[in-house]
ZATI-424811 format. One record per atom (N, C-alpha, C, CB): x, y, z; residue in one letter. Coordinates in steps of 0.05 Angstrom, whole numbers. Atoms other than C-alpha are relative to their C-alpha. Glycine has a CB too. Layout:
<pts>
PT; X; Y; Z; a
...
</pts>
This chain:
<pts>
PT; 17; -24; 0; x
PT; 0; 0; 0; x
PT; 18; 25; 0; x
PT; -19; 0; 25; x
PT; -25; -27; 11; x
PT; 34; 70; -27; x
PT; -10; 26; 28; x
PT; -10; 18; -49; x
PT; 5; -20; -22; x
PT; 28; 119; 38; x
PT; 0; 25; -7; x
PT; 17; 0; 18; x
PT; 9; -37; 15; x
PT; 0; 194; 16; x
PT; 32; 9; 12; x
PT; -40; 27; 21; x
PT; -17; -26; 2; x
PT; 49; 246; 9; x
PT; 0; 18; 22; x
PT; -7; 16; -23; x
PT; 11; -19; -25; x
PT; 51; 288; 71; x
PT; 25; 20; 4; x
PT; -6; -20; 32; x
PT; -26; -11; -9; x
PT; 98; 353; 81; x
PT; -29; 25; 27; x
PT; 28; 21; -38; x
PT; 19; -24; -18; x
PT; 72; 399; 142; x
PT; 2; 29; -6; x
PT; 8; 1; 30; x
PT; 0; -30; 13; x
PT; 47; 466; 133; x
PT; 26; 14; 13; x
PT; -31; 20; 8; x
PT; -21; -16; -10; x
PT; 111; 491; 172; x
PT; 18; -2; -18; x
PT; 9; -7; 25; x
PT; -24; 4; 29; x
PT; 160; 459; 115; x
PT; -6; 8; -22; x
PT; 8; -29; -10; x
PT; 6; -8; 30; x
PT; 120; 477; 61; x
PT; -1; 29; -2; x
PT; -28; -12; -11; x
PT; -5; -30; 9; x
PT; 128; 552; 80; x
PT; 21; 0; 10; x
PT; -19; 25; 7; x
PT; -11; -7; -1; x
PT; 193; 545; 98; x
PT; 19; -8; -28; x
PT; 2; -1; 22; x
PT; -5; 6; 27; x
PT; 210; 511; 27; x
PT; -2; 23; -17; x
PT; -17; -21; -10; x
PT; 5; -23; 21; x
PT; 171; 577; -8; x
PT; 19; 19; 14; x
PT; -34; 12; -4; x
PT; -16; -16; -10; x
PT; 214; 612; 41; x
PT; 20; 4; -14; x
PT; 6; -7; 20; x
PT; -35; 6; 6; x
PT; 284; 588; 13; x
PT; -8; -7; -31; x
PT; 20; -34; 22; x
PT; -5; 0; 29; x
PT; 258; 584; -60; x
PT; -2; 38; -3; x
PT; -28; -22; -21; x
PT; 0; -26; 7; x
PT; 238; 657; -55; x
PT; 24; 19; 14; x
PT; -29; 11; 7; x
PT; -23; -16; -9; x
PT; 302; 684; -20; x
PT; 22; -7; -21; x
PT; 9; -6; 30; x
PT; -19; 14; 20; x
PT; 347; 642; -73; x
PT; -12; 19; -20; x
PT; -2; -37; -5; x
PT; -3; -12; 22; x
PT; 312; 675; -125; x
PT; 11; 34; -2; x
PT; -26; -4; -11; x
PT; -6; -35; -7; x
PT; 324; 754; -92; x
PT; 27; -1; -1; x
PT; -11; 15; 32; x
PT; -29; -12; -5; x
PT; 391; 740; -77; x
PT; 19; -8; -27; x
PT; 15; -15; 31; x
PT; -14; 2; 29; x
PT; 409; 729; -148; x
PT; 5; 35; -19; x
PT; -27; -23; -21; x
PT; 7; -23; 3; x
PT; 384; 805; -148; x
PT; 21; 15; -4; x
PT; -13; 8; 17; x
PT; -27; -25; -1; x
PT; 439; 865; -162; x
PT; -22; 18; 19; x
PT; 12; 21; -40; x
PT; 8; -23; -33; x
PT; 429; 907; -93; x
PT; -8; 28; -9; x
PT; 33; 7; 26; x
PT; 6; -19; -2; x
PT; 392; 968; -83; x
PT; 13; 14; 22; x
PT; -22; -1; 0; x
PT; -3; -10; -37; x
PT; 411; 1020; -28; x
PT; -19; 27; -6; x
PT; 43; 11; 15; x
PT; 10; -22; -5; x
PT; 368; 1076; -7; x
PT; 5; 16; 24; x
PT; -22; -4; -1; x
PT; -20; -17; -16; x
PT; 399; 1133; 27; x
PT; -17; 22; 18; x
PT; 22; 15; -21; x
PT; -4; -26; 3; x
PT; 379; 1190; 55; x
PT; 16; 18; 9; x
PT; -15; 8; 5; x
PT; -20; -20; 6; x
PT; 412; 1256; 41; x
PT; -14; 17; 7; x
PT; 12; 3; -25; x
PT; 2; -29; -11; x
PT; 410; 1331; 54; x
PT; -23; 6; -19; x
PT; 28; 22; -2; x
PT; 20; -5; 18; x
PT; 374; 1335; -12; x
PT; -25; -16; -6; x
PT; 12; 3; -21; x
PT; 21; 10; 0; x
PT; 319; 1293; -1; x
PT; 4; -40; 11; x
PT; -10; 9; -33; x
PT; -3; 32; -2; x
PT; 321; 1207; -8; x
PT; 15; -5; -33; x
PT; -36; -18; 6; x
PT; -21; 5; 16; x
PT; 371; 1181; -53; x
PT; -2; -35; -10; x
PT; 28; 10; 20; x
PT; 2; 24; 11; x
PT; 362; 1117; -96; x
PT; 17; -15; -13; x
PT; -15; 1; -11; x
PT; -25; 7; 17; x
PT; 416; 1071; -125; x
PT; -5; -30; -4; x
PT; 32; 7; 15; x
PT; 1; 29; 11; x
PT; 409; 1003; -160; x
PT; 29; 0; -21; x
PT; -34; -5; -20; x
PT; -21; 17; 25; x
PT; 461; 960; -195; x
PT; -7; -10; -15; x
PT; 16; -18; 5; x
PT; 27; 16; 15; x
PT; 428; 952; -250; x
PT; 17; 13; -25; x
PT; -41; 10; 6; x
PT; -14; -3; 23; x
PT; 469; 944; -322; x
PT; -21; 13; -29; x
PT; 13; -31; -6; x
PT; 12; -13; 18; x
PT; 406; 955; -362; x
PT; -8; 17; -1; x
PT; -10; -6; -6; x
PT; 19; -36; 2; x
PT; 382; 1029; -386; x
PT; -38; -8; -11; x
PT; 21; 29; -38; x
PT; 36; 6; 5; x
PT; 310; 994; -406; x
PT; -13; -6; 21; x
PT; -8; -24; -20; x
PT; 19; 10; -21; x
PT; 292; 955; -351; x
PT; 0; 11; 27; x
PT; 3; -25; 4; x
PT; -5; -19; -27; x
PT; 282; 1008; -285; x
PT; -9; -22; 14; x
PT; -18; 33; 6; x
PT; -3; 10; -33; x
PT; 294; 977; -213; x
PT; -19; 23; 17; x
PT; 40; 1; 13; x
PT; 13; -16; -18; x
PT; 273; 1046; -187; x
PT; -13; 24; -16; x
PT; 20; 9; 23; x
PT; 20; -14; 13; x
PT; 214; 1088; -206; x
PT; -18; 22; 16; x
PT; -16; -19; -11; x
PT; 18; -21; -31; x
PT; 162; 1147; -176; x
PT; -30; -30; -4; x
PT; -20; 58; -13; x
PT; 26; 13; -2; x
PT; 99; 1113; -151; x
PT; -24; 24; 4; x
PT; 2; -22; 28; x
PT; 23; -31; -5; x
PT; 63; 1182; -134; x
PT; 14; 29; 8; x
PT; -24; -5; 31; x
PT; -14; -25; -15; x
PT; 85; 1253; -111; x
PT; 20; -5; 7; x
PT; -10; 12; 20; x
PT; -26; 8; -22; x
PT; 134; 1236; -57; x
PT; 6; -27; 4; x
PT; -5; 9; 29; x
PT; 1; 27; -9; x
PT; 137; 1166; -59; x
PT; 13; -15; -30; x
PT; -36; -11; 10; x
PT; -10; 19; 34; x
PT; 183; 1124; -106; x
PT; 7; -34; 13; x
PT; 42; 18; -21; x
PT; -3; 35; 0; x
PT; 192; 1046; -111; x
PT; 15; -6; -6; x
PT; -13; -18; -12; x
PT; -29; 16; 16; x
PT; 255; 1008; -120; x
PT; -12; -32; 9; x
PT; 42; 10; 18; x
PT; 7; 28; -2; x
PT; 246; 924; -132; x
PT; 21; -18; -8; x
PT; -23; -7; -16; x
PT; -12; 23; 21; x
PT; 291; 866; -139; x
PT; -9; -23; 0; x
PT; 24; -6; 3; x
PT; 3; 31; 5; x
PT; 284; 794; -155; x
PT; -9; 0; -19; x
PT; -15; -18; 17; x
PT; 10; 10; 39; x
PT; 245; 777; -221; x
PT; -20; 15; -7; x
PT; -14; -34; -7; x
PT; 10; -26; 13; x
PT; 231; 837; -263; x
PT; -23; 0; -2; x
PT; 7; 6; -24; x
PT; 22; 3; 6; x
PT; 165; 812; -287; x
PT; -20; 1; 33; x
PT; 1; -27; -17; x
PT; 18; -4; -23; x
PT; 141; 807; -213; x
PT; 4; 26; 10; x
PT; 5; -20; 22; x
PT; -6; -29; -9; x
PT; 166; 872; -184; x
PT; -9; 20; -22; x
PT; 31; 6; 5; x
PT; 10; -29; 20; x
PT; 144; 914; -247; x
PT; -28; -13; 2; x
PT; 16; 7; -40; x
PT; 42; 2; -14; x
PT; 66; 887; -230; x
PT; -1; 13; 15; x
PT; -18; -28; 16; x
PT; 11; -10; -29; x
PT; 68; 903; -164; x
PT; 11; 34; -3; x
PT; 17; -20; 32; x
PT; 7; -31; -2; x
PT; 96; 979; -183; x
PT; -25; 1; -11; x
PT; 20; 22; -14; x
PT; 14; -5; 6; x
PT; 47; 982; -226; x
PT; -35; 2; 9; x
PT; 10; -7; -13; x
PT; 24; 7; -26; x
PT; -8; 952; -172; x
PT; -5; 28; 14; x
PT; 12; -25; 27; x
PT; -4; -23; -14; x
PT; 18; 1009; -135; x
PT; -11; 25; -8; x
PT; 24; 3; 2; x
PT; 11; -27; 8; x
PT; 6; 1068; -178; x
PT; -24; 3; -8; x
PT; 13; 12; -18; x
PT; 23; -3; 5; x
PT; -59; 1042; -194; x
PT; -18; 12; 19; x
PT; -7; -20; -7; x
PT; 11; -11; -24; x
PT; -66; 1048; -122; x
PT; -5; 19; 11; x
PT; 7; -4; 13; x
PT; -5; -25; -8; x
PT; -45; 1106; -108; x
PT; -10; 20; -20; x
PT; 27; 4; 6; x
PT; 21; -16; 15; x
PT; -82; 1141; -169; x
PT; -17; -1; 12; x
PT; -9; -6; -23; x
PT; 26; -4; -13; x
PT; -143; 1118; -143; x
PT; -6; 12; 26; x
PT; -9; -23; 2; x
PT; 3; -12; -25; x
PT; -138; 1132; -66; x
PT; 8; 34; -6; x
PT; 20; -17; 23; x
PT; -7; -36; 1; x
PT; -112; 1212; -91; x
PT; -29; 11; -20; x
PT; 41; 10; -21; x
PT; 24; -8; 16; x
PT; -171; 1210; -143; x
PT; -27; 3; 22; x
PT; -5; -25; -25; x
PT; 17; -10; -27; x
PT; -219; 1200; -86; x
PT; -5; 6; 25; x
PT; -8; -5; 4; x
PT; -4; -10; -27; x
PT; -196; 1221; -26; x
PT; 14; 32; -2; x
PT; 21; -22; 16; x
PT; -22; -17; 8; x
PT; -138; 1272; -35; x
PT; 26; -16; -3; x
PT; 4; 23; 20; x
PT; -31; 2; 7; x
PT; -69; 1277; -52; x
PT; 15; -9; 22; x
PT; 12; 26; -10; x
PT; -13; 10; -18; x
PT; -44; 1272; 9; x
PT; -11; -19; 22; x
PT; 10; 19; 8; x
PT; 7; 26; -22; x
PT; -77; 1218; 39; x
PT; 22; -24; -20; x
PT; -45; -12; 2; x
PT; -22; 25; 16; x
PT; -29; 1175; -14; x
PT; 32; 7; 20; x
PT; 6; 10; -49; x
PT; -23; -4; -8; x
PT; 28; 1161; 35; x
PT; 11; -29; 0; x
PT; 0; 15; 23; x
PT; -20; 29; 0; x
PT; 93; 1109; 37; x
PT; -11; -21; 18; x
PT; 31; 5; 11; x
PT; 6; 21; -17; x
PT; 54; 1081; 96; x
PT; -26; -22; -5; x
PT; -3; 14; 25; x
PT; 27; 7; 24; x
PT; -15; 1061; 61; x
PT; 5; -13; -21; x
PT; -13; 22; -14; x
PT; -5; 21; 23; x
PT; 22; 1033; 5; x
PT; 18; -23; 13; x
PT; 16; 14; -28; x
PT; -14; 24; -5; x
PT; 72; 994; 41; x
PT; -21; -16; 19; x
PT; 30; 6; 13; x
PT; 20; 9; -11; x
PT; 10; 970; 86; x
PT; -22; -27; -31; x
PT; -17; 35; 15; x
PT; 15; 15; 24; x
PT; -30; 956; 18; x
PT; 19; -20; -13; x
PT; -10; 20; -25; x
PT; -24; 15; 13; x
PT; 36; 920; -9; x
PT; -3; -31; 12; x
PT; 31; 14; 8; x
PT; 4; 27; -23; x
PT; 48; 874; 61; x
PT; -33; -21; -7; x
PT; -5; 18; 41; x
PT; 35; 25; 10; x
PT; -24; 843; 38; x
PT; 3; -6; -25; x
PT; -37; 15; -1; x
PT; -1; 27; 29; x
PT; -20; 824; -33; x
PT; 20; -19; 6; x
PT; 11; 13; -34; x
PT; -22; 19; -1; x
PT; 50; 800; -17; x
PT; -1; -24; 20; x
PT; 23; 14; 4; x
PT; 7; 21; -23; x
PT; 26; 766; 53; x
PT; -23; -24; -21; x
PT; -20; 20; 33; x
PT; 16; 21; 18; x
PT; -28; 729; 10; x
PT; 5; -14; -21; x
PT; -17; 8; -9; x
PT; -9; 16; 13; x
PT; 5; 708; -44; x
PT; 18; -18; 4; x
PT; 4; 9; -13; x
PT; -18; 20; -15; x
PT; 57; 674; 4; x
PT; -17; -27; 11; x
PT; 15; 16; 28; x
PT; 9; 24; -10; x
PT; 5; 636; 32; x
PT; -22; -20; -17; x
PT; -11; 8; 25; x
PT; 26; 16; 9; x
PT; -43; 623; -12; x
PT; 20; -11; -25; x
PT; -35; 21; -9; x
PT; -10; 7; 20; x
PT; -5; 614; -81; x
PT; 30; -23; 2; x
PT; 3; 26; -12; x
PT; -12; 13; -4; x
PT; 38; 555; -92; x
PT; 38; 8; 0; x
PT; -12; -15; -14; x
PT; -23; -15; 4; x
PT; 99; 594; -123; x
PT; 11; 25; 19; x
PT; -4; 10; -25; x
PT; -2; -29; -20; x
PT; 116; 656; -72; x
PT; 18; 18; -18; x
PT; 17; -6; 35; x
PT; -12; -27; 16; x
PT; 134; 718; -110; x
PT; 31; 8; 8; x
PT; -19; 28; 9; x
PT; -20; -8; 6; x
PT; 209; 726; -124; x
PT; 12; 27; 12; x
PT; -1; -2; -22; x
PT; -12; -35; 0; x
PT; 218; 806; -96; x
PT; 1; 11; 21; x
PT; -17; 21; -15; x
PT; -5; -15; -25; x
PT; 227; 846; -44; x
PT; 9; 35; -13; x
PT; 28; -18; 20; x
PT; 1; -25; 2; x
PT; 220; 917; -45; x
PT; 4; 34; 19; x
PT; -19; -4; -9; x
PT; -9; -25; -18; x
PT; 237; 992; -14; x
PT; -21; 18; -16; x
PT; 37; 11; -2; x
PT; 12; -20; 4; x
PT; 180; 1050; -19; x
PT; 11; 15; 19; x
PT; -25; -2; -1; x
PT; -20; -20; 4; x
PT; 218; 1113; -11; x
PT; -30; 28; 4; x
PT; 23; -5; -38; x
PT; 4; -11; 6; x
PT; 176; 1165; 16; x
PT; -3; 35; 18; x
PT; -12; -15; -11; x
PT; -22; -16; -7; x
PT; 204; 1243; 23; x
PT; -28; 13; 21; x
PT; 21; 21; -30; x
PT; 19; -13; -6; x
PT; 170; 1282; 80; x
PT; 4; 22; -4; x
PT; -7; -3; 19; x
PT; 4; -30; 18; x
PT; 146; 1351; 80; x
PT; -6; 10; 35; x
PT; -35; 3; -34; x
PT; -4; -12; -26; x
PT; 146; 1402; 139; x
PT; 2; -12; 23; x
PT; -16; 13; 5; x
PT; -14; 14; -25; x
PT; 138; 1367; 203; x
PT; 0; -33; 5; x
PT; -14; 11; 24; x
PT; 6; 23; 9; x
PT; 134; 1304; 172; x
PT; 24; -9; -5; x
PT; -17; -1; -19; x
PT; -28; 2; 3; x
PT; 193; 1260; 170; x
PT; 0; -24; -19; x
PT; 18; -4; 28; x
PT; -2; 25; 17; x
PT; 217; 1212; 113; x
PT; -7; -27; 13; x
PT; 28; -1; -9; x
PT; 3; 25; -12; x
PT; 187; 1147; 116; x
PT; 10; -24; -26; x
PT; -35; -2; 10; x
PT; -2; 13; 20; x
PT; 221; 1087; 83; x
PT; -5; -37; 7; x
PT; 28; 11; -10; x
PT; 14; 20; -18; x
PT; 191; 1021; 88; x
PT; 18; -24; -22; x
PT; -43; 2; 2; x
PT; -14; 21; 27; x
PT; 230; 952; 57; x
PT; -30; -31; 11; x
PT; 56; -14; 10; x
PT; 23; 17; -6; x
PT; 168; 898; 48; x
PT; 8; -27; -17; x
PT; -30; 14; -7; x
PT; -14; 23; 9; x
PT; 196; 825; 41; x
PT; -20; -20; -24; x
PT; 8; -18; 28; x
PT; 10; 19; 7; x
PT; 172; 765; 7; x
PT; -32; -5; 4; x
PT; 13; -16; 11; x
PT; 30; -3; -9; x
PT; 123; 751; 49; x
PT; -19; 10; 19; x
PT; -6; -14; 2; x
PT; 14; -20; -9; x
PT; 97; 811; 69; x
PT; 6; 21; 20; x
PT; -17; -10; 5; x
PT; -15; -3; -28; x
PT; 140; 823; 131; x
PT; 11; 30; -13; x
PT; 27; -29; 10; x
PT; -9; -23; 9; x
PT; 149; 905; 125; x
PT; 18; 5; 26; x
PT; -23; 22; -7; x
PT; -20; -15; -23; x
PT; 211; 936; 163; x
PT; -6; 32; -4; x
PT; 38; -7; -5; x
PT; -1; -32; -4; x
PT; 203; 1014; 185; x
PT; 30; 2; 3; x
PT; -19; 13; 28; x
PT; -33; -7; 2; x
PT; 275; 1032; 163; x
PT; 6; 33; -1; x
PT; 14; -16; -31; x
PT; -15; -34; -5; x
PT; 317; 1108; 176; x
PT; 21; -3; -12; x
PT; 9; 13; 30; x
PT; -25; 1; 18; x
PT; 375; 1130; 133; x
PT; 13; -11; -15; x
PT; 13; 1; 5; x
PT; -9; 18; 19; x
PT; 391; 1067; 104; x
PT; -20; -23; -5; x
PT; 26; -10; 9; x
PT; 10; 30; 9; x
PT; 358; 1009; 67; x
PT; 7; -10; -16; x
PT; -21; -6; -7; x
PT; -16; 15; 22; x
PT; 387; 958; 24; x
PT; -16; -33; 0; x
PT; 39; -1; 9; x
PT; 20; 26; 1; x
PT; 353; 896; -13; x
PT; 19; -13; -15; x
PT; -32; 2; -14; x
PT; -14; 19; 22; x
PT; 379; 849; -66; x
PT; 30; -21; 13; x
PT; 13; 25; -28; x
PT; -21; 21; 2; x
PT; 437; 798; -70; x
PT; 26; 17; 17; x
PT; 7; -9; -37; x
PT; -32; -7; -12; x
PT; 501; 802; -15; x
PT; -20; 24; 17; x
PT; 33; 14; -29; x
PT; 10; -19; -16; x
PT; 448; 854; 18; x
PT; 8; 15; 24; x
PT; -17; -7; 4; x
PT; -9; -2; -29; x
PT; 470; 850; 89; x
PT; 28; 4; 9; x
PT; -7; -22; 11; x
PT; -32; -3; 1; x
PT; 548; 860; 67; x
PT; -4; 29; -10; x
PT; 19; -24; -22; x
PT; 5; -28; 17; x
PT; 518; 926; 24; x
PT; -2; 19; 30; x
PT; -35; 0; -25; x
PT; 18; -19; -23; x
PT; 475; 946; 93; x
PT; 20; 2; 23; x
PT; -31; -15; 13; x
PT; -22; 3; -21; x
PT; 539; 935; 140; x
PT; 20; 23; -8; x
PT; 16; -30; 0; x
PT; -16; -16; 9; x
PT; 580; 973; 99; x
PT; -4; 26; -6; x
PT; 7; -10; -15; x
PT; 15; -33; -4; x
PT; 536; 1039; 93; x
PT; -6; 3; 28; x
PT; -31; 7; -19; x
PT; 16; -6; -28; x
PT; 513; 1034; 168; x
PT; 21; 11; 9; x
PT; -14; -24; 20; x
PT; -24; -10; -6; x
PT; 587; 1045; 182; x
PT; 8; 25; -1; x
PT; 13; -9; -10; x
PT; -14; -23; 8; x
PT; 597; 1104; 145; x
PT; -28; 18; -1; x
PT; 18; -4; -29; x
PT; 16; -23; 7; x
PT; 532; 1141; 124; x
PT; -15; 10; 39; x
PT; -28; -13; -30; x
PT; 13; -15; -26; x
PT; 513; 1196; 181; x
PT; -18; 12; -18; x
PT; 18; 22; 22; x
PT; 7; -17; 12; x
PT; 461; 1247; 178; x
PT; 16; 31; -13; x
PT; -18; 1; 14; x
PT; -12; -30; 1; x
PT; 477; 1309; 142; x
PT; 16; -4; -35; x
PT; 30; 8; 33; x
PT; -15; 12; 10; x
PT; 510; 1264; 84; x
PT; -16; 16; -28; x
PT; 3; -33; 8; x
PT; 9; -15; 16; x
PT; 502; 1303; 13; x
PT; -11; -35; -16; x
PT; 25; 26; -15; x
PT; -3; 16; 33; x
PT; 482; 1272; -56; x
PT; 20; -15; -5; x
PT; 4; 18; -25; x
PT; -27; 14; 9; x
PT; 537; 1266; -79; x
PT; 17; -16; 14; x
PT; 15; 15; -7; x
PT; -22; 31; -21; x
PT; 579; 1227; -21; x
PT; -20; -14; 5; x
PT; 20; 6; 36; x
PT; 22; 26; 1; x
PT; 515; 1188; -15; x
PT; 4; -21; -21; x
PT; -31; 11; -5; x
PT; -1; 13; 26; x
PT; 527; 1166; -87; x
PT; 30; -10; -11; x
PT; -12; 21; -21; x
PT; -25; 10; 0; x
PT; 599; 1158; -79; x
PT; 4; -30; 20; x
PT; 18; 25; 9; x
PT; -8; 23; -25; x
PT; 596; 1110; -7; x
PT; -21; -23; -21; x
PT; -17; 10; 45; x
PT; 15; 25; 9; x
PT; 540; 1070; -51; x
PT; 18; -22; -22; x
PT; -29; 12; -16; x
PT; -13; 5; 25; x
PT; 585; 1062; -109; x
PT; 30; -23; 9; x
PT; 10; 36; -14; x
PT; -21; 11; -16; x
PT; 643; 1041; -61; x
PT; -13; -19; 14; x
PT; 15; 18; 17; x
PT; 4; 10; 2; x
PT; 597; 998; -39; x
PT; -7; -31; -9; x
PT; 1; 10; 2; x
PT; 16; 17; 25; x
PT; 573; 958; -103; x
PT; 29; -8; 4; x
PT; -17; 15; -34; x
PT; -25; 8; 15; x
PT; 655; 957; -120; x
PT; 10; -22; 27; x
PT; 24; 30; -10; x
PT; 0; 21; -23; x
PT; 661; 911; -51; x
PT; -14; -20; -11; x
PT; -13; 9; 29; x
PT; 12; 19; 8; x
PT; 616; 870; -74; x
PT; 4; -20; -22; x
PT; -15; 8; -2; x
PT; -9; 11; 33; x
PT; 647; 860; -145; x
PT; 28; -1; 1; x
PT; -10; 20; -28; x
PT; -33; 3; -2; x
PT; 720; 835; -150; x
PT; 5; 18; -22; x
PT; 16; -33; -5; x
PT; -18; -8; 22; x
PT; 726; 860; -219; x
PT; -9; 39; 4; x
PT; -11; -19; -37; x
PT; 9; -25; 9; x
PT; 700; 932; -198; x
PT; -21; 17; -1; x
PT; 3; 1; -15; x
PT; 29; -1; 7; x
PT; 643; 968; -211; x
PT; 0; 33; -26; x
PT; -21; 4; 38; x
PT; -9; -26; 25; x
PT; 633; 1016; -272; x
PT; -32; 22; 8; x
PT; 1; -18; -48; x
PT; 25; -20; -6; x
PT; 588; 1082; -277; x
PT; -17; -9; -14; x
PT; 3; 30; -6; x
PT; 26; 9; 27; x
PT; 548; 1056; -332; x
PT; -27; -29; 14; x
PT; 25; -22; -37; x
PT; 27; 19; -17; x
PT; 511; 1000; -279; x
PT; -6; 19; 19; x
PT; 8; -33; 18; x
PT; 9; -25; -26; x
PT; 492; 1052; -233; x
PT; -24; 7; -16; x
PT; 24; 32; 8; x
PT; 24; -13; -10; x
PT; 419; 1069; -233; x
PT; -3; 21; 17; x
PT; -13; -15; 10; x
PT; 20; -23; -29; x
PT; 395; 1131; -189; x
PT; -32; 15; -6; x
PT; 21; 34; 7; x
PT; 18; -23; 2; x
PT; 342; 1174; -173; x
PT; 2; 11; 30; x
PT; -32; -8; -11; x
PT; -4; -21; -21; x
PT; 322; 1231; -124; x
PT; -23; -3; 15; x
PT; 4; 31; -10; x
PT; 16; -13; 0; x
PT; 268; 1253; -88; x
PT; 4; 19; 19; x
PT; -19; -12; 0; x
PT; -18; -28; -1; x
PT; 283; 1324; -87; x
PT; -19; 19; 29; x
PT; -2; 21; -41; x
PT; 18; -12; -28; x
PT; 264; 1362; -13; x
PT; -10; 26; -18; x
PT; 23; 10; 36; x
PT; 3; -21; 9; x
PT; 266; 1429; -58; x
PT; -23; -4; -14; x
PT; 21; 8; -12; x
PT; 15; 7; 26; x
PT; 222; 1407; -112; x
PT; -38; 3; 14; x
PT; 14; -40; -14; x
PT; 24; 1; -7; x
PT; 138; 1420; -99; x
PT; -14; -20; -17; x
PT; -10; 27; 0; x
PT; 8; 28; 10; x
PT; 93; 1370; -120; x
PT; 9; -25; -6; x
PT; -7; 2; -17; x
PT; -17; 30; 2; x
PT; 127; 1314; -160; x
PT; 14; 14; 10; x
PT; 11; -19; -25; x
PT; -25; -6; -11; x
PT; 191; 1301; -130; x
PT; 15; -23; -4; x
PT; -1; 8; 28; x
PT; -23; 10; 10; x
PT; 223; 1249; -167; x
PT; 12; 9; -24; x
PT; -4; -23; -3; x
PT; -17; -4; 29; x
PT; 279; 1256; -215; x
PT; 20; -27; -1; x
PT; 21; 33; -1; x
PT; -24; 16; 13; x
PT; 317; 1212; -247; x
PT; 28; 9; -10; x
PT; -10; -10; -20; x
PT; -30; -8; 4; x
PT; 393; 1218; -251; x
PT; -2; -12; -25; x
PT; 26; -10; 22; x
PT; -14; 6; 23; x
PT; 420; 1210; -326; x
PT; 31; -3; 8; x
PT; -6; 21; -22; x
PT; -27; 7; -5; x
PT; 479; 1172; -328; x
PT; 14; 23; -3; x
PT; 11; -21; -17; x
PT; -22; -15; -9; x
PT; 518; 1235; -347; x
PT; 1; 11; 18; x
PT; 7; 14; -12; x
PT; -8; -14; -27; x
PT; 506; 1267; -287; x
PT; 15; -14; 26; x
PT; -25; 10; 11; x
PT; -2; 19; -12; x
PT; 517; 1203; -248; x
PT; 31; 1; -1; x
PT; -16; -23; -10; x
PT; -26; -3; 0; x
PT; 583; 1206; -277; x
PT; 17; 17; 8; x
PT; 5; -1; -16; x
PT; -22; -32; -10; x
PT; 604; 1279; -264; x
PT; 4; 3; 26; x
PT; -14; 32; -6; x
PT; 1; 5; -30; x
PT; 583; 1263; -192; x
PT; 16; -11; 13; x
PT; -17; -13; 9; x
PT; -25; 18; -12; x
PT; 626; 1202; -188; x
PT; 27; 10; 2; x
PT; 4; -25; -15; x
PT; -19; -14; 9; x
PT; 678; 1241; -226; x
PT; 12; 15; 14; x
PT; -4; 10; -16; x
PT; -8; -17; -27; x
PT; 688; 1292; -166; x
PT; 10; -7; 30; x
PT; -22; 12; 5; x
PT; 6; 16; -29; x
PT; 680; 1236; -116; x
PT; 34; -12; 4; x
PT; -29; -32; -4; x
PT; -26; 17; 7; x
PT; 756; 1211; -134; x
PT; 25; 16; 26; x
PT; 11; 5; -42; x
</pts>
């Protein structure tokens, strides 16, 4: 007689556990900073098509790693979200905490309910405004959100990226040496180096009213680094 198949529900989420961390840490690392000039975004990311980090609304931008196709849904989940809740509520009821709240639930549910568990892990990035203080939230696998300050870092070797900025970045830290310690970062990570041309950034700019993301173009990225020497 052939005896059923039996794994307990404790192994079978700690199996989606260790398939969905294997697939993130294949990830090129994010770090999110903040700086004097607002929150500061940096992915290692070789391609100029496929963005890691994006705005999600006003003050609020999204960086994702693990498998492109899953992390570019869920921005896009996001800004549907956050259209709608500013379409009928206001504008500023769309905050980093509401979405990373709305996030922790799709992602908590699809951990438990779906057989595959979503590949990603993510950082919403978002800048405050008078007596309001930056909130940046990193929301795992499955679902598990950390309330993070000054630094957050996701993707592959993560915890060697997040050791190595906790060391050095204080408050008060510009742009630009934000975008230098990240860079000196990435090149720890990589024996052979790390070039300006994988560098991703963006901003979100304290100066700036309304939107408040920008996107760094590599040449600026470069003139930045270029100074940083």
């Amino acid at each position: 007689m052939t005896m059923p198949f039996y794994v307990s529900p404790e192994q079978f989420l700690q199996d989606k556990a260790e398939y969905a961390k294997k697939g993130i840490s294949r990830g090129r690392s994010i770090a999110v900073l903040e700086v004097v000039e607002g929150i500061l975004l940096v992915a290692d990311n070789p391609s100029h098509a496929l963005h890691k980090i994006s705005e999600i609304y006003d003050r609020v931008a999204f960086a994702g790693v693990g498998k492109y196709s899953e992390f570019e849904n869920l921005r896009k989940a996001g800004i549907r979200y956050a259209d709608l809740k500013g379409f009928m509520y206001s504008r500023e009821d769309v905050t980093g905490r509401s979405l990373a709240n709305a996030y922790s639930e799709l992602l908590g549910n699809s951990f438990s309910q779906d057989m595959k568990p979503m590949e990603v892990e993510i950082i919403l990035a978002d800048l405050g405004s008078g007596d309001r203080p930056n909130e940046i939230y990193r929301i795992s696998f499955d679902g598990s959100i950390f309330d993070e300050s000054l630094v957050s870092v996701v993707g592959g070797r993560s915890e060697q990226l997040k050791t190595f900025l906790k060391d050095r970045v204080r408050p008060g830290v510009t742009l630009k040496e934000g975008l230098g310690l990240v860079r000196s970062g990435f090149m720890e990570q990589n024996d052979n180096g790390h070039l300006v041309m994988n560098i991703e950034a963006a901003v979100l700019e304290r100066s700036t009213d309304g939107r408040c993301f920008r996107r760094l173009l590599p040449e600026e990225v470069g003139r930045l680094l270029a100074t940083d020497q």
